[in-house]
N, CA, C and O atoms as a GROMACS GRO file, in nm:
protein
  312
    1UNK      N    1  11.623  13.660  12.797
    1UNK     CA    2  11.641  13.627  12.656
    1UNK      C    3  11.532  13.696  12.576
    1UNK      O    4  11.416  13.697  12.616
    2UNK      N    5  11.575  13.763  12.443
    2UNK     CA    6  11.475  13.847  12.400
    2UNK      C    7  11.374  13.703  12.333
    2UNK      O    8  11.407  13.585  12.347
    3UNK      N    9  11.262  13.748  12.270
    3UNK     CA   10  11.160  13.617  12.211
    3UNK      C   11  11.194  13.589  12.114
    3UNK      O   12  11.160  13.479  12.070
    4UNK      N   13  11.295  13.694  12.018
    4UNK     CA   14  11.317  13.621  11.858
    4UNK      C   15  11.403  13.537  11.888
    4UNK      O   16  11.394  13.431  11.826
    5UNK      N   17  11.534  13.550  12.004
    5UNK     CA   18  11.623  13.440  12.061
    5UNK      C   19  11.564  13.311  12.086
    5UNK      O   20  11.625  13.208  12.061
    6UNK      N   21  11.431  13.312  12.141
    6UNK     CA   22  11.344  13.218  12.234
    6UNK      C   23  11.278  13.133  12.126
    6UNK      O   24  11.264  13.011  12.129
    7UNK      N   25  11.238  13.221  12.025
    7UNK     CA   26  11.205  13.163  11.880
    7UNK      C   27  11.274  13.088  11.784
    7UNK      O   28  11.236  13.014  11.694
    8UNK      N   29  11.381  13.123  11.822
    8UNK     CA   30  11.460  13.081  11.704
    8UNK      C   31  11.518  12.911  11.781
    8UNK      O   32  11.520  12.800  11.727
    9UNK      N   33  11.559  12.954  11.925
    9UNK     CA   34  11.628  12.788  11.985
    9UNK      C   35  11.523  12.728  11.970
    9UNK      O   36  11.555  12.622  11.918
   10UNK      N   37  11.342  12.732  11.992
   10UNK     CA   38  11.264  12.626  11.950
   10UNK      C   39  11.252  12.579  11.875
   10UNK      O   40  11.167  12.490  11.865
   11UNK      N   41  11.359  12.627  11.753
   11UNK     CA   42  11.401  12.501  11.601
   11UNK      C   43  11.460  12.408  11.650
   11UNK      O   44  11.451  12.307  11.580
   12UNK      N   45  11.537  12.391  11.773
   12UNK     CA   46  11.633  12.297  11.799
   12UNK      C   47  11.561  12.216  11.876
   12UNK      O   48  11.468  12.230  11.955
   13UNK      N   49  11.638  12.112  11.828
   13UNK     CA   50  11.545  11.994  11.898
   13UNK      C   51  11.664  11.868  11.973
   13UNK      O   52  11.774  11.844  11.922
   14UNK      N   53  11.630  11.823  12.056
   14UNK     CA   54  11.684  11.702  12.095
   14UNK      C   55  11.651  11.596  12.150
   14UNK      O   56  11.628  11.592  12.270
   15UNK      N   57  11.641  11.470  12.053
   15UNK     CA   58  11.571  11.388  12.097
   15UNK      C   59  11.635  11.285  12.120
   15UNK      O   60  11.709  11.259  12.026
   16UNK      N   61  11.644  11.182  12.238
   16UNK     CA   62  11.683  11.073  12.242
   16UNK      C   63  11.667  10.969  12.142
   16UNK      O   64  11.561  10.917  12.106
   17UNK      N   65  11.804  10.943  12.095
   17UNK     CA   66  11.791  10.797  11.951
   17UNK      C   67  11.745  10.885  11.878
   17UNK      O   68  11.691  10.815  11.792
   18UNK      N   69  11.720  11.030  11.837
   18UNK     CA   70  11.757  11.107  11.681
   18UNK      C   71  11.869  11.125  11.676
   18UNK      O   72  11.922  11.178  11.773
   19UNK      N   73  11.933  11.095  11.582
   19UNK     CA   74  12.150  11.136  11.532
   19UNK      C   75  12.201  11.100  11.660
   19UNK      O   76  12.314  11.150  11.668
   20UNK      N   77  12.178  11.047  11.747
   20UNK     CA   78  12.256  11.030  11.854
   20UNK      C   79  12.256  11.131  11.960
   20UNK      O   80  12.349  11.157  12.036
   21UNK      N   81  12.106  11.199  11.956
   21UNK     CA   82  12.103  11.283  12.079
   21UNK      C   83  12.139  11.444  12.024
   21UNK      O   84  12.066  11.530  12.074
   22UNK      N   85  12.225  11.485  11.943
   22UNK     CA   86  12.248  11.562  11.890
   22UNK      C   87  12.165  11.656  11.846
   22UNK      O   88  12.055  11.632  11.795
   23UNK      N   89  12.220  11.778  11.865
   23UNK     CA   90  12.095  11.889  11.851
   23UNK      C   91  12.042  11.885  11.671
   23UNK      O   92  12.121  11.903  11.579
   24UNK      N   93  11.956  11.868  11.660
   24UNK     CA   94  11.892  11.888  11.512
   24UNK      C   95  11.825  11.979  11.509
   24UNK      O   96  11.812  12.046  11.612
   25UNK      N   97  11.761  12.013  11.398
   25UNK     CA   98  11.621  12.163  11.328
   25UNK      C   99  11.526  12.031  11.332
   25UNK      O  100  11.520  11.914  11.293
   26UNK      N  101  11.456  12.129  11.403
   26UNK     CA  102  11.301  12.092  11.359
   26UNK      C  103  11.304  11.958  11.384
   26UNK      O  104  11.236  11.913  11.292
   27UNK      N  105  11.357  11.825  11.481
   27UNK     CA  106  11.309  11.698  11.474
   27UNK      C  107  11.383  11.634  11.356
   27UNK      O  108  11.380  11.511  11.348
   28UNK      N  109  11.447  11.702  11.267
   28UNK     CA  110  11.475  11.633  11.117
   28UNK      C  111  11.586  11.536  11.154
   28UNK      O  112  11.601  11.513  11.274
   29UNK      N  113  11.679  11.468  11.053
   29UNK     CA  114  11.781  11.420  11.091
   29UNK      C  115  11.913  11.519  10.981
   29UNK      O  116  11.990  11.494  10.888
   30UNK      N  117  11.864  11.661  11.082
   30UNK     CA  118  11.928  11.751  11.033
   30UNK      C  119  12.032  11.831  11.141
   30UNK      O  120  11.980  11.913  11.217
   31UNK      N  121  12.175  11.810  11.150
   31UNK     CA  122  12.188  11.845  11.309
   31UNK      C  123  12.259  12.007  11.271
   31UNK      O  124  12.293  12.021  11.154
   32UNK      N  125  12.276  12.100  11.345
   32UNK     CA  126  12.350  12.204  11.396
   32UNK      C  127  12.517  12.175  11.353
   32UNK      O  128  12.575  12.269  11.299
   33UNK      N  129  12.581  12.069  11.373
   33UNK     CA  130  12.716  12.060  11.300
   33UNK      C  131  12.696  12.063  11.157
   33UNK      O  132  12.769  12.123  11.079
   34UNK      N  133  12.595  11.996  11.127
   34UNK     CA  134  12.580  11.975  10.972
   34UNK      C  135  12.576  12.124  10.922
   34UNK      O  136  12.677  12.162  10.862
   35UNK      N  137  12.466  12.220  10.938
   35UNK     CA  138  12.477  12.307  10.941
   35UNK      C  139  12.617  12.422  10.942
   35UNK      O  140  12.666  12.485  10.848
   36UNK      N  141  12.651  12.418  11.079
   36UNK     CA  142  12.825  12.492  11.100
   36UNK      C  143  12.910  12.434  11.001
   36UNK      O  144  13.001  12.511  10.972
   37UNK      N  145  12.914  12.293  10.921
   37UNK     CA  146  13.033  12.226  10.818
   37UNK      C  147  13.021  12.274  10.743
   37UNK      O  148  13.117  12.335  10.697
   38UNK      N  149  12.846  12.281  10.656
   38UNK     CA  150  12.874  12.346  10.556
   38UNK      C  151  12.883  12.519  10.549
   38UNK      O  152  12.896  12.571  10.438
   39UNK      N  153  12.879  12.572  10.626
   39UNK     CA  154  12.914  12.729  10.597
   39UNK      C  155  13.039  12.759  10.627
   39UNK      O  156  13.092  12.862  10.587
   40UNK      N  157  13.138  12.618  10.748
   40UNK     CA  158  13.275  12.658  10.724
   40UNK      C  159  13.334  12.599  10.601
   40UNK      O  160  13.456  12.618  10.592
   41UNK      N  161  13.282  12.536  10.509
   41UNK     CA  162  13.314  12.530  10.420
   41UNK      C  163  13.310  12.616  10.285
   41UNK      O  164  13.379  12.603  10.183
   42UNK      N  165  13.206  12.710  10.318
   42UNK     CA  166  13.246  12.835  10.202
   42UNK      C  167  13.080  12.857  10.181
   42UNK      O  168  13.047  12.975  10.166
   43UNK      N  169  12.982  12.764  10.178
   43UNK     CA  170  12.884  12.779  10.160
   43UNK      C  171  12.775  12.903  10.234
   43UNK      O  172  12.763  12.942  10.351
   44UNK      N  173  12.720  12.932  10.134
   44UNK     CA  174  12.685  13.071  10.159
   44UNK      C  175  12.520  13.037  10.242
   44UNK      O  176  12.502  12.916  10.231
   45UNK      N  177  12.411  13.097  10.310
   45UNK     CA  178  12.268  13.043  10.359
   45UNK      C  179  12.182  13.003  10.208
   45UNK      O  180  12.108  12.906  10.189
   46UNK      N  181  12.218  13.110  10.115
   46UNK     CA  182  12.152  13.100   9.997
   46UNK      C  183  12.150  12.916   9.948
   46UNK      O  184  12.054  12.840   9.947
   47UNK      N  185  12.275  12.895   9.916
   47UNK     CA  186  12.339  12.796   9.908
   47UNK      C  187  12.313  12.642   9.966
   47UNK      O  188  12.312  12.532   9.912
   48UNK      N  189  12.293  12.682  10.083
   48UNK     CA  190  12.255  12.565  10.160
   48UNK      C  191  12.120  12.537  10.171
   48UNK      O  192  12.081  12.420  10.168
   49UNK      N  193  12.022  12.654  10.188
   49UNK     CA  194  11.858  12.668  10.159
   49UNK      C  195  11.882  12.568   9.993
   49UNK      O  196  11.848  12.452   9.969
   50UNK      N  197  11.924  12.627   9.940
   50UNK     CA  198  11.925  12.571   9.756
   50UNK      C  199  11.951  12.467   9.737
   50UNK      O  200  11.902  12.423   9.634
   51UNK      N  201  12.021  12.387   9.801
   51UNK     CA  202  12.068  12.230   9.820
   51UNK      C  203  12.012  12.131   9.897
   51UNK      O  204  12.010  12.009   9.878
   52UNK      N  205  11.932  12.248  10.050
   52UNK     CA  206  11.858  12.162  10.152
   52UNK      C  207  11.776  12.217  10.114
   52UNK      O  208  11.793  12.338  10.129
   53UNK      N  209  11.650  12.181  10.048
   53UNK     CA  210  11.495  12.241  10.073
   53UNK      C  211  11.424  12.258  10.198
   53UNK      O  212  11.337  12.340  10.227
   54UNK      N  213  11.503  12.118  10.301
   54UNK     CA  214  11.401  12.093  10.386
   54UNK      C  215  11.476  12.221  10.518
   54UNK      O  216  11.440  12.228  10.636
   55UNK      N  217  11.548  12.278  10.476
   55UNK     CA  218  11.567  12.351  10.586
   55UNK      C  219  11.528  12.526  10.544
   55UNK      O  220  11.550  12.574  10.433
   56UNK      N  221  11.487  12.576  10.623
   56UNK     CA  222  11.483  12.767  10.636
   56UNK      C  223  11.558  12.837  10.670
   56UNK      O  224  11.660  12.786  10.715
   57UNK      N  225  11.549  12.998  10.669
   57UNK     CA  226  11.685  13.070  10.692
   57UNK      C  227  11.667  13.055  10.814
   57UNK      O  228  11.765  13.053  10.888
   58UNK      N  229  11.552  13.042  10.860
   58UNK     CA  230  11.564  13.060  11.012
   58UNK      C  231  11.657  12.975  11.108
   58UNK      O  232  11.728  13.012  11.201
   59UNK      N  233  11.632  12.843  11.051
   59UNK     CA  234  11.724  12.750  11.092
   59UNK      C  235  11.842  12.790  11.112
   59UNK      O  236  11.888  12.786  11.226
   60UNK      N  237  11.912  12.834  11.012
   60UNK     CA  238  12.062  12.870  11.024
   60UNK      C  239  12.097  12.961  11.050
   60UNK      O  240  12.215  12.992  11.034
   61UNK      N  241  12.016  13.033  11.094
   61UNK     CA  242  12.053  13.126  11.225
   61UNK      C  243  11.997  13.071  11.355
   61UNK      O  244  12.046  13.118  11.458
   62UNK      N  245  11.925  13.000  11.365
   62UNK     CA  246  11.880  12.896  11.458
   62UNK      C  247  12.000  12.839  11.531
   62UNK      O  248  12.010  12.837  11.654
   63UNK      N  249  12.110  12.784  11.428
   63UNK     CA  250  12.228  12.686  11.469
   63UNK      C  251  12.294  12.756  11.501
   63UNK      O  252  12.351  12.723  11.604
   64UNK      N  253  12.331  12.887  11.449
   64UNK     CA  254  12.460  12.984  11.458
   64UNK      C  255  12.428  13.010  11.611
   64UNK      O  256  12.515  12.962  11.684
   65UNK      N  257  12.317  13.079  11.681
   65UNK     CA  258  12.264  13.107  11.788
   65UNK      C  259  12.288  13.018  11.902
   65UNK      O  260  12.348  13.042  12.007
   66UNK      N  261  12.222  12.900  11.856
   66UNK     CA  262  12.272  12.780  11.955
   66UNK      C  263  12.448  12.803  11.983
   66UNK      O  264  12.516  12.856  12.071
   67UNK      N  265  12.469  12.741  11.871
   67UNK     CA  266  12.638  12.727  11.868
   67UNK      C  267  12.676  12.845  11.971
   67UNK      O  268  12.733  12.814  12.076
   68UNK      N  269  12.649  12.963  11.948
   68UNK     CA  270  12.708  13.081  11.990
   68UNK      C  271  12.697  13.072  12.186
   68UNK      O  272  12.779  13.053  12.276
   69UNK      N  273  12.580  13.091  12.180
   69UNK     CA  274  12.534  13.024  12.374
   69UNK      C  275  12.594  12.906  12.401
   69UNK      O  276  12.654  12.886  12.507
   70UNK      N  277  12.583  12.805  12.293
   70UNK     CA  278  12.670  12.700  12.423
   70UNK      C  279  12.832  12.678  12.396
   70UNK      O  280  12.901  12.580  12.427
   71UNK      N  281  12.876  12.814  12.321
   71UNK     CA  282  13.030  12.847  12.326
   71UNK      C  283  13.049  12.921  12.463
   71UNK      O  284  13.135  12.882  12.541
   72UNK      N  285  12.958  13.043  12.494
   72UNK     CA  286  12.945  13.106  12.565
   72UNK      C  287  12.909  13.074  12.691
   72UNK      O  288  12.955  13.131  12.790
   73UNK      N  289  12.819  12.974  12.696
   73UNK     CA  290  12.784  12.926  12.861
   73UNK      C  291  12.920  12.783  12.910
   73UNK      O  292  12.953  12.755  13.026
   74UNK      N  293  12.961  12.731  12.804
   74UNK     CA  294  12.984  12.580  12.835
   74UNK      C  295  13.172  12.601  12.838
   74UNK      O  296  13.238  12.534  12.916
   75UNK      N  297  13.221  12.680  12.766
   75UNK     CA  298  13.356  12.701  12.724
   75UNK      C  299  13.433  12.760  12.798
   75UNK      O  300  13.426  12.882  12.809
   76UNK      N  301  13.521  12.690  12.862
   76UNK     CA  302  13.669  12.722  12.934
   76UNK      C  303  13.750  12.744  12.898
   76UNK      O  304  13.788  12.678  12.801
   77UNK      N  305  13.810  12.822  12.933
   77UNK     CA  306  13.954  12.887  12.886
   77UNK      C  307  14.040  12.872  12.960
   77UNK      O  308  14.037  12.917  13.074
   78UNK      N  309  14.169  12.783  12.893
   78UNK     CA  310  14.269  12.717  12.990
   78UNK      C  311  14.416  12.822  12.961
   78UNK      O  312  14.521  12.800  13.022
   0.00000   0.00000   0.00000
């Protein structure tokens, strides 16, 4: 794994009894779906930085990344 990869999943966090275990940024009660809803919803990074203060761009490429590996490691094709 290159280190900006390695950098970027150490935004993700998972903690037992945060959101229910669910991957969040940074410890927050900010999860990775939350993230993926609002950009399939039309919302642009600008957008979501502008609405969430408490999150960075990094983050959301943080989630996209995650998302992307555990499509890639975890996902069967029937």
């Amino acid at each position: 794994m290159k280190e900006q990869e390695s950098n970027l999943l150490k935004r993700i966090t998972i903690i037992p009894g945060l959101m229910g275990g669910k991957p969040t940024i940074r410890g927050n009660r900010f999860t990775v779906i939350d993230i993926l809803e609002l950009l399939s919803s039309g919302m642009t990074k600008e957008e979501i930085l502008e609405e969430h203060p408490i999150l960075e761009n990094e983050d959301i490429t943080a989630a996209l990344l995650f998302s992307a590996k555990q499509l890639r490691d975890d996902y069967i094709f029937e």
